[in-house]
C-alpha positions in Angstrom: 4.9 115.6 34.5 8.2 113.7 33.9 10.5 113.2 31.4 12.3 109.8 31.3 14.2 107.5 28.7 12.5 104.8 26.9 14.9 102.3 28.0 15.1 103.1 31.4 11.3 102.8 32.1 9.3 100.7 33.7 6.5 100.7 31.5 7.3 100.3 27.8 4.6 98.2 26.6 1.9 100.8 27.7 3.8 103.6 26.2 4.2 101.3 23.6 0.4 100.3 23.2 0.0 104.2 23.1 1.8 105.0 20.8 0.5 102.8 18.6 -3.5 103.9 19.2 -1.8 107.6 17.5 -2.9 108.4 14.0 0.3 109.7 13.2 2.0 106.6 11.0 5.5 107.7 12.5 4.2 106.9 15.8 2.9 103.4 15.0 6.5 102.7 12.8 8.7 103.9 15.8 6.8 101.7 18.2 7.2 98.8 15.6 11.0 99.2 15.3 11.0 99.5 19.2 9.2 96.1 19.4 11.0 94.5 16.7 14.3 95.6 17.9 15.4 97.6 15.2 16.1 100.9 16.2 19.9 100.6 15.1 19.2 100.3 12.0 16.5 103.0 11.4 18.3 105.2 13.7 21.9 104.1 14.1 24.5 102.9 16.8 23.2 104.9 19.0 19.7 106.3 20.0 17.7 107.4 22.9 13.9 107.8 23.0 12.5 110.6 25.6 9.4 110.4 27.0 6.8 112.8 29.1 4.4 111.8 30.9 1.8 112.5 33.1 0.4 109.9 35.5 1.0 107.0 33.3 -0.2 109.0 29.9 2.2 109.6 27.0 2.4 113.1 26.6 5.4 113.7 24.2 7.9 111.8 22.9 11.0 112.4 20.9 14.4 110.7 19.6 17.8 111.5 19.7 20.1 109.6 17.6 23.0 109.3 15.4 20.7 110.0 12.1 17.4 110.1 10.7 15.2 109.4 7.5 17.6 111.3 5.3 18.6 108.8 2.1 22.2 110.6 1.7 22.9 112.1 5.3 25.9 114.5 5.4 27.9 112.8 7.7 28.6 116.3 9.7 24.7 116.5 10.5 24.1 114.2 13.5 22.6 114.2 15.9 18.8 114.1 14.7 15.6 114.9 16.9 13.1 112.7 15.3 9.5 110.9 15.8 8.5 114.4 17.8 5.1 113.5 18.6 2.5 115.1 21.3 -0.5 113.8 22.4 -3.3 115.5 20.4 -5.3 116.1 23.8 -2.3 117.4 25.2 -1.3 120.3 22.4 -1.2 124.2 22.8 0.8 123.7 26.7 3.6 123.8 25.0 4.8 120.1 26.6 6.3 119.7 23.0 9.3 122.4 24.1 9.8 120.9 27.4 11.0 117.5 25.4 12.6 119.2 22.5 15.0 121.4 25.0 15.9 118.4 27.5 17.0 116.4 24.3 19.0 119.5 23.2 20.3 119.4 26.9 21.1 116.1 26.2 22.7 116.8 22.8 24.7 119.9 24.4 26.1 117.7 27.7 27.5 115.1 24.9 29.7 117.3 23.4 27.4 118.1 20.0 27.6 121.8 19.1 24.1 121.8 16.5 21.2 119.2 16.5 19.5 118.6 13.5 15.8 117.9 12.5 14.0 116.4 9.4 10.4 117.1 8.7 7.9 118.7 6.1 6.3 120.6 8.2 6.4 124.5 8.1 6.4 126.9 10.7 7.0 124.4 13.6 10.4 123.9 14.4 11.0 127.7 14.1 8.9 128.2 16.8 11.5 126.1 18.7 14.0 127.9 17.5 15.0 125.9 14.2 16.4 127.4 11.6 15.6 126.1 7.7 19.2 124.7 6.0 17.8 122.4 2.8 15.6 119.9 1.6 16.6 116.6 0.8 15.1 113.2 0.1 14.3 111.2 2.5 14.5 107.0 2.6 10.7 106.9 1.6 11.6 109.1 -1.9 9.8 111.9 -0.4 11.2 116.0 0.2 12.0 116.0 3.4 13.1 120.1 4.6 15.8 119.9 7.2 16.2 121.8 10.2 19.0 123.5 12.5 19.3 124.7 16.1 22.4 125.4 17.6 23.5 124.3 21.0 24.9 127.5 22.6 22.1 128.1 25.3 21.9 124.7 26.0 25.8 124.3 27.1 27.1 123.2 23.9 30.6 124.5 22.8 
């Protein structure tokens, strides 16, 4: 297993082509707005995708950027964890966590004290330690509940 950044690798079309073959619609949107070169704007002026893999599979991936499908983002939330994804052959080894706590890592070595998640799923991001703040909407009209995790264990200030 290794975990590397999208645009530091090698191999972005077939981690691209993966990601597309994914039921998930996120999945086949991020690797869209990868292709299309529009990750600023989904995203904003900043962004980085993490990838694990094993032997040339996509295990996980994850972004960490400046903010995320909220419609009216408080500008104090940021940065967002987003497009979480793992391989459905791949779930219940817990992969997912090794990801979500390098980009934390990540998060904590740049300065940022909380990172933030938006989703609609319940029950998952607590496992990682997430705590429920709100719901909001999100740019498709939809609730979207959003998530906390502070930074402490990870280095953060």
């Amino acid at each position: 297993m290794e975990i590397t950044e999208y645009r530091h690798c090698p191999e972005t079309e077939k981690y691209l082509a993966q990601m597309e073959c994914y039921e998930w619609r996120a999945a086949k949107y991020l690797a869209a707005l990868l292709k299309e070169n529009r990750m600023e704007e989904a995203l904003g002026e900043w962004w980085k995708l993490f990838l694990l893999v094993d032997g040339g599979d996509l295990v996980t991936f994850v972004t960490l950027s400046a903010r995320d499908c909220i419609s009216s983002p408080d500008p104090e939330f940021t940065p967002w964890l987003g497009f979480f994804h793992t391989a459905p052959e791949s779930r219940g080894n817990r992969y997912g966590k090794i990801l979500l706590d390098h980009a934390c890592k990540v998060a904590a070595d740049g300065g940022y004290k909380n990172v933030y998640i938006a989703t609609d799923h319940v029950g998952l991001y607590e496992k990682y330690g997430f705590a429920y703040l709100e719901t909001r909407i999100d740019v498709w009209g939809a609730d979207s509940r959003i998530y906390k995790k502070e930074l402490r264990l990870f280095g953060g200030n």
